[in-house]
C-alpha positions in Angstrom: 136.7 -101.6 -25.0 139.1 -100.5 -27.6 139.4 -104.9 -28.5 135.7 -104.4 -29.0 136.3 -101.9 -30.9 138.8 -102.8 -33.0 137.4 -106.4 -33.8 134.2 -104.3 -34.7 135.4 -102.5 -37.6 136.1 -105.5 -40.0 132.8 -105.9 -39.5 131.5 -102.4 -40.4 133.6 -102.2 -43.3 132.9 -105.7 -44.7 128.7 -104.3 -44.2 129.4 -100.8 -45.9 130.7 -102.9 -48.9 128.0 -104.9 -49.1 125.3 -102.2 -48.6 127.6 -99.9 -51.7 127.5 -103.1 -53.8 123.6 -103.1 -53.6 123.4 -99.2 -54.6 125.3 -99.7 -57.2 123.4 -102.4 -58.6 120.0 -100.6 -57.9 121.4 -97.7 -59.4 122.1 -100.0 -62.9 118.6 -101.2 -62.7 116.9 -98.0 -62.0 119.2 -96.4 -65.2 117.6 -99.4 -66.9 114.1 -99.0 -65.9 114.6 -95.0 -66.6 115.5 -95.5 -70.1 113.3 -98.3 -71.2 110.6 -95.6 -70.0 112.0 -92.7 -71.7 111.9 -94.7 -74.8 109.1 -93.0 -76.7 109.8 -96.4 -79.5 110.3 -99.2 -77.1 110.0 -103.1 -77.8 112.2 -105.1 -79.9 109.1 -107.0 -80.9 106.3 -106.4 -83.5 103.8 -108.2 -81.5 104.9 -106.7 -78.2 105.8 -103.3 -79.3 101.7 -102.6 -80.1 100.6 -102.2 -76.8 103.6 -100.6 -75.5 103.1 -97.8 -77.9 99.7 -97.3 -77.0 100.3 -97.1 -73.2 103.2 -94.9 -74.3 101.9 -92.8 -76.7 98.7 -92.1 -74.8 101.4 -90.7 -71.9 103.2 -88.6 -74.4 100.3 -87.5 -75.5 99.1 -86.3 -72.2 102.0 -84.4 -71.5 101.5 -82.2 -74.8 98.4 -81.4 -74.2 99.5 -80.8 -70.2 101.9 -78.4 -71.9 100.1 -76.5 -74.2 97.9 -74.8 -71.1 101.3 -74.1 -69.9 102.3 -70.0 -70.6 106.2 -70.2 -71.6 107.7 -66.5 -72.0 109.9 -67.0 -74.8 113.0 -64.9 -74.3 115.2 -62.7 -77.3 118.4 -64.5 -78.7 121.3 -63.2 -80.6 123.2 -65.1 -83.1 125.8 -66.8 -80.8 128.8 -69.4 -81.4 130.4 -72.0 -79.5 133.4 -70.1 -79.6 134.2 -66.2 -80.2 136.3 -66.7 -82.9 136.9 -68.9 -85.8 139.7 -71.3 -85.5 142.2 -71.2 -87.8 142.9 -73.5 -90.8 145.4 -76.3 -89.6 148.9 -77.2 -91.8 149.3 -80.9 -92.6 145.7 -82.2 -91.7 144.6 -85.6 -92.7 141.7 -86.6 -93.8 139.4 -88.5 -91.1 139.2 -92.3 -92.8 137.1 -95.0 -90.8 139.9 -96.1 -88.7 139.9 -92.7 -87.6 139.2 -93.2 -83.5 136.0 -91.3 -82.8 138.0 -89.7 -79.6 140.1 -87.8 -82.0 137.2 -86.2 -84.0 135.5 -85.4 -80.7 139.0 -83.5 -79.4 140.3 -82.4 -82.7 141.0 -78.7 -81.6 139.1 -77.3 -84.9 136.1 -78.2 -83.1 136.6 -75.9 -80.0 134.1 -77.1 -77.4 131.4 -78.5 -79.6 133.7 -81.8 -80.7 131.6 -83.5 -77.7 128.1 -83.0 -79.5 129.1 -84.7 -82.7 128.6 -88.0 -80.8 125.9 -89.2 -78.5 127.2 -87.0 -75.2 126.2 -90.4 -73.0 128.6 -92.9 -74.8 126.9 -95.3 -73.7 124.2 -95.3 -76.5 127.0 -95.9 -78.9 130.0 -98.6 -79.6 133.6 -98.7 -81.6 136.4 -97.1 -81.4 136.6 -95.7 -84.8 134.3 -94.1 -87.2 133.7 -96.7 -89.3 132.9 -99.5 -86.1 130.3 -96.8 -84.8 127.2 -98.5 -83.7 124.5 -96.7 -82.1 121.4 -97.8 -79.9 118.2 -98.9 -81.9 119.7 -98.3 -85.1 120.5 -100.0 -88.2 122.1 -100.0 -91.7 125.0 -97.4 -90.9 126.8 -96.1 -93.4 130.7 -95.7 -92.8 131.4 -94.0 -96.0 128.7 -91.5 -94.8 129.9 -91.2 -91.2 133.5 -90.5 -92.4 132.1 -88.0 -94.7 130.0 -85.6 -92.0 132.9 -85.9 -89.8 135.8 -84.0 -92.8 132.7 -82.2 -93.8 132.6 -80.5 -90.5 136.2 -80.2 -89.9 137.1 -78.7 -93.5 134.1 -75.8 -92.6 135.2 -75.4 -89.8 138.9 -75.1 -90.6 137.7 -72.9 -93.3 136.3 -70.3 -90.5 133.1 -70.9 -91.3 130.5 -71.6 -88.3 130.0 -75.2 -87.8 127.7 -74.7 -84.2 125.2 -72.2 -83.3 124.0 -71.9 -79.5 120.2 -71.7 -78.9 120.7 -70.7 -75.8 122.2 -67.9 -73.9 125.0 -68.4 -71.3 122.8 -67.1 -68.6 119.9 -69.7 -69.5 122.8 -72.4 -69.7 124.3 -71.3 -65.8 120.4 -71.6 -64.7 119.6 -75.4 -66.3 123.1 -77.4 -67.0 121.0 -79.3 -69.5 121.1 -77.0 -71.8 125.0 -76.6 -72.2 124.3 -80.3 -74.6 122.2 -78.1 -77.3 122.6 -76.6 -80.4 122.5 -76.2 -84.1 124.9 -78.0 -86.6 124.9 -76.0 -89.6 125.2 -77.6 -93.6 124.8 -74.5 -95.6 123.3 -74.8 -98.9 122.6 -71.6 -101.3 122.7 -68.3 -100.1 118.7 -67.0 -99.9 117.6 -71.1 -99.6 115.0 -71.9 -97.9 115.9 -74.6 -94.2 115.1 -77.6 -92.5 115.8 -78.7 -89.3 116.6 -82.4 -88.9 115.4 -84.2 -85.6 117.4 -87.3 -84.8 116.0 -89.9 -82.6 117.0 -91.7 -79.7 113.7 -92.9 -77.5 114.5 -89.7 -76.2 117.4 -90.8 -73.9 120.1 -89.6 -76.7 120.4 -88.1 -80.0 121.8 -90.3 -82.6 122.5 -87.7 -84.9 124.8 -89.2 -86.8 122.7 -91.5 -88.6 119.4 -90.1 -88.0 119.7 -86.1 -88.9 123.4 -84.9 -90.0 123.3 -87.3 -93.2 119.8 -86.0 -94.0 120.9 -82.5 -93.4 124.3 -82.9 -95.9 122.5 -84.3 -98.4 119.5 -81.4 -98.4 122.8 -78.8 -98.3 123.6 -80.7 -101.6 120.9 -79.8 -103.0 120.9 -76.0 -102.3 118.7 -76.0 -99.2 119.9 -74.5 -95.8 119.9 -77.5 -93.2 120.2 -77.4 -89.5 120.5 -80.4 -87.2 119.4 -80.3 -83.7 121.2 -81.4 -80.4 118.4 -81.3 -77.7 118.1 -82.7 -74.0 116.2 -85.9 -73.2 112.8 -86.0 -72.4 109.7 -85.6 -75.1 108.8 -82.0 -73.7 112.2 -80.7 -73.2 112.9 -81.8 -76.9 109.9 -80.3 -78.3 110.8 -77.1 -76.5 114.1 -77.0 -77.8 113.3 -77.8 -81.0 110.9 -74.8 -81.0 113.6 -72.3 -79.4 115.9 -73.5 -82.6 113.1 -72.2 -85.2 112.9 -69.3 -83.6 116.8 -68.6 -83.4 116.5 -69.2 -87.0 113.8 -67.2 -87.9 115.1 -64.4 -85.6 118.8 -64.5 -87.3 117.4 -65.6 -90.6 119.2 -62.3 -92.6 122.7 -63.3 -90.9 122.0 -67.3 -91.4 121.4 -66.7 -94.8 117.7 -68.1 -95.0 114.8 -68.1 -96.2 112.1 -68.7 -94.0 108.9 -69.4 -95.5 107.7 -72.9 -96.0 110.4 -74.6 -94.0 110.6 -78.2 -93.3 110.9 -80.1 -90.5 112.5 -83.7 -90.6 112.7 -86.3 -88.0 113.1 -90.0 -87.3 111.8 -92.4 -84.8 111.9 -89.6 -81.6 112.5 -86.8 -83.8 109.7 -87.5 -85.6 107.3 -87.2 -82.8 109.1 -84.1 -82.3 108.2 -82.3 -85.8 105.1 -83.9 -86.3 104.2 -82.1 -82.7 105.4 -78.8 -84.2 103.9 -79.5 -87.3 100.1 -80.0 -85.3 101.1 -77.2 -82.4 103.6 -74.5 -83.5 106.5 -73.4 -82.2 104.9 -71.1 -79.7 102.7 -74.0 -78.3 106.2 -75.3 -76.7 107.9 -71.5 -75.6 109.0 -70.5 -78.8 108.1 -67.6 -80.7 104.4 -67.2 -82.4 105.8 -68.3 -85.6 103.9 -70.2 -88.7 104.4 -73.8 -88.3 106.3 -75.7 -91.3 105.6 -76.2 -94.6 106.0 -79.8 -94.6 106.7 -82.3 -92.1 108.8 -85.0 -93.2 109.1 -88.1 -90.7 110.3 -91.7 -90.5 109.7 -94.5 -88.1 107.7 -93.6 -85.5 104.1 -94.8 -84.3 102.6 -91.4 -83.5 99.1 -91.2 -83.7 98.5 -87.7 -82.7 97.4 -85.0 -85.4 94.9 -82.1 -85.7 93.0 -80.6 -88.9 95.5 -78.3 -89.0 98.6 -80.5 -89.6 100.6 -79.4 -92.4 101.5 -81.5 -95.3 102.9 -84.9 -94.0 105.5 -87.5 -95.9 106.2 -90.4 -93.9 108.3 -93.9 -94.5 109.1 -97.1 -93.0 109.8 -100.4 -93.0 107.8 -103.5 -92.6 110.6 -105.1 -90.4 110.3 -102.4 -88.0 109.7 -104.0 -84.4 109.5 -100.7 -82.8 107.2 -98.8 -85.2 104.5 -100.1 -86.9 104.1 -99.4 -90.2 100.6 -100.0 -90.2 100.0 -97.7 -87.1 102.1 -94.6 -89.1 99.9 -95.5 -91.8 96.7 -95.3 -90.3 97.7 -91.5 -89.2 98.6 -90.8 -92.6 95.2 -91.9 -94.0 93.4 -89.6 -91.3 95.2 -86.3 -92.4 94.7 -87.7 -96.1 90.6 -87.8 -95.1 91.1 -84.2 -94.0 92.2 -83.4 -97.2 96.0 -82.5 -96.1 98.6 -83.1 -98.7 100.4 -86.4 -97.8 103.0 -89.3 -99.2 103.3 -92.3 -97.6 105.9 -95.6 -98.6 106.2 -98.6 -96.6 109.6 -100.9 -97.1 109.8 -104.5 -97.2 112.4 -106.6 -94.8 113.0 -103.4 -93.1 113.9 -102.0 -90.2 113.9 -99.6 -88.0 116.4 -96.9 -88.1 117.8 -97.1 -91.6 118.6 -93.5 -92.2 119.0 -92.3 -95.7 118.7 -96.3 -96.5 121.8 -96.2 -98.9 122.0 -99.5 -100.6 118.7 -100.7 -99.2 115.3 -101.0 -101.0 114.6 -97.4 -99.1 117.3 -95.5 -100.6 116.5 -92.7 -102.8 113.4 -91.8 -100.5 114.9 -88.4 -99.6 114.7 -87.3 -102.9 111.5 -88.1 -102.5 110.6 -86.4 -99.5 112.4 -83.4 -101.0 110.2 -83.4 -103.7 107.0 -83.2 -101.5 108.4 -80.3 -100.4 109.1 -78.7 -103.1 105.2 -79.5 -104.1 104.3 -76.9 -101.1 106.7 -74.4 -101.7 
C-alpha cells in the first residue's frame, strides 16, 4: 500500500501542475477578454472600430440611463489630504530629467502615499523605465519634455508645503470599497478666486493615463490663471462617472478653502474621460450620487465616439483626428451637429494624419487647440 502510494504522488503532482498551468492561462485570457470589454474605445481599426462602438456605446448607454433611476445618497466631505501634514522641503534635490526612472518619482518621499497615482496604478498599461521611455496603452505623440515637467512641477509644490492630492473620499468609505483608496484630485493652482476644471484622462476605462491625457491639460489651464484639478477614478464607466461627480462636489463644497470660483466650470476629458464629462455635462452631478449642483459651463472633449446628448447639454468643444482608429471623427461630429441644431453653443476641429490620443498635440498639426478650447470657455463665462 504505502508503494502504491508513493509511486502515486509523481503522478498527482505532475496533474496539479498541469491543471495550475491551465488557470493561469485562463486567467491571462479572461484579463484579456475583461479589458477588451471594458474598453469604452476599442478597435485598432477604422473600419472595424464602427460597429464595435455602436454595440458598445449602446451598452454604456444603457447603464446610464440604468443609473439615473438609481437614488444615490450623497454623503458630507471635508477637505482631506493624503497625508496630515506637509512634508518638508528636501536639501540637495535634483531635478527629475527623462532618464529619471519612473520608480523613483513614484517613491520619492515628498510624495507621501500618493507617489503611486501619478502613474497608471496597474503598470501594466504603461512601458519604460524612465520618464522620458514612458509609453502608455492607446496613446500617442507623448511628450517627454512635458512628462518631465508635471513630474518637478509636483515635487517642487509639494516640497513647497503646498497640497499636491486631495482625497474625495473619506477613510470610512475607503475601509468599505478598497477601490476607492486609487482616487483623488491632483491639484495645479492657478489665480486665487479663478474659476476650475476638472481634467478626465482616458484609458477604455481599465486605467487612467493621466499623464498624457489630463495632468498636461490641467498645467497648462493653471498657466493661464484657471484652477485645474485632475481626476484619479476607478475602472468601470459608472464608477468613473460617479467619482467624477463626488470630485465636483468636494470642490464645490470646499470651494472657499480651494480657492475657487465655482460658477461656469469646465469639464475636460479625452477618449474615456470624455464620455465621462460629456455624461455630466447632459446629466449633472447629482444624476451619478453627487450633490444637486449646476452642471458645467462648458464641456470640452477629445477623441471619443459618444453619441449620447440631451437638449440640455451645455456648450460642447470637441477635436480629433482623422487617423483615429478608435474614434471616429465623423461619428463625434455627427453629435456635434445635433447639439448645434438645438441651438447649443459648439466648436468642432477635425485633424488630418491623426491619431488617437495626442494630448495637448505639441508639435503636431493639433497643437495650439487648447487655447482654443479655452477660449470657448471663456465665450460662456
Amino acid at each position: 500500500m504505502k508503494r502504491w502510494i508513493l509511486g502515486a504522488v509523481p503522478c498527482l503532482i505532475l496533474g496539479m501542475i498541469l491543471v495550475l498551468a491551465g488557470c493561469a492561462a485562463r486567467r491571462h485570457e479572461s484579463m484579456a477578454e475583461s479589458v477588451a470589454a471594458a474598453t469604452a474605445e476599442s478597435g485598432t481599426e477604422a473600419a472595424e472600430t464602427t460597429q464595435e462602438e455602436t454595440v458598445q456605446e449602446e451598452a454604456a448607454q444603457e447603464e446610464t440611463r440604468e443609473s439615473l433611476m438609481e437614488e444615490t445618497e450623497g454623503e458630507s466631505m471635508s477637505l482631506e489630504t493624503e497625508s496630515s501634514s506637509a512634508p518638508s522641503v528636501q536639501t540637495g534635490y535634483e531635478a527629475y530629467t527623462a532618464d529619471t526612472p519612473i520608480e523613483e518619482v513614484i517613491n520619492d518621499p515628498v510624495f507621501g502615499d500618493y507617489g503611486r497615482l501619478i502613474f497608471p496604478v496597474d503598470d501594466w498599461y504603461y512601458s519604460g523605465d524612465t520618464l522620458g521611455e514612458l509609453s502608455l496603452t492607446w496613446y500617442n505623440n507623448i511628450d517627454p519634455d512635458k512628462t518631465v515637467e508635471i513630474a518637478n512641477y509636483f515635487h517642487d509644490q509639494a516640497a513647497a508645503g503646498e497640497t499636491v492630492f486631495y482625497d474625495i473620499y473619506t477613510d470610512e468609505e475607503k475601509a468599505a470599497d478598497p477601490e476607492k483608496e486609487d482616487t483623488g484630485l491632483f491639484f495645479f493652482r492657478g489665480e486665487e478666486g479663478a474659476r476650475f476644471a476638472i481634467c478626465n484622462a482616458g484609458g477604455g476605462f481599465a486605467y487612467v493615463g493621466a499623464m498624457q491625457d489630463s495632468f498636461p491639460h490641467a498645467l497648462e489651464l493653471s498657466k493661464r490663471g484657471y484652477n485645474a484639478f485632475a481626476l484619479i477614478y476607478r475602472p468601470g464607466a459608472q464608477t468613473a462617472c460617479e467619482d467624477l461627480a463626488r470630485a465636483i462636489s468636494f470642490v464645490f463644497e470646499n470651494a472657499d478653502e480651494l480657492g475657487v470660483d465655482t460658477d461656469c466650470y469646465s469639464l475636460w476629458g479625452g477618449s474615456a474621460g470624455g464620455r465621462m464629462a460629456a455624461w455630466l455635462g447632459s446629466y449633472g452631478p447629482a444624476a451619478f450620487g453627487g450633490d444637486e449642483l449646476p452642471r458645467p459651463g462648458a464641456v470640452i472633449m477629445q477623441y471619443t465616439g459618444h453619441t449620447d446628448y440631451t437638449e440640455d447639454d451645455p456648450p460642447t468643444f470637441a477635436c480629433v483626428g482623422e487617423r483615429d482608429g478608435i474614434a471616429s471623427w465623423r461619428t463625434m461630429q455627427s453629435r456635434i451637429d445635433n447639439l448645434r441644431a438645438l441651438g447649443i453653443p459648439t466648436e468642432f476641429h477635425h485633424y488630418p494624419g491623426l491619431s488617437h490620443g495626442f494630448g495637448l498635440g505639441t508639435g503636431t498639426v493639433a497643437e495650439g487647440w487648447l487655447d482654443q478650447a479655452v477660449a470657448f470657455w471663456e465665450e460662456q463665462m
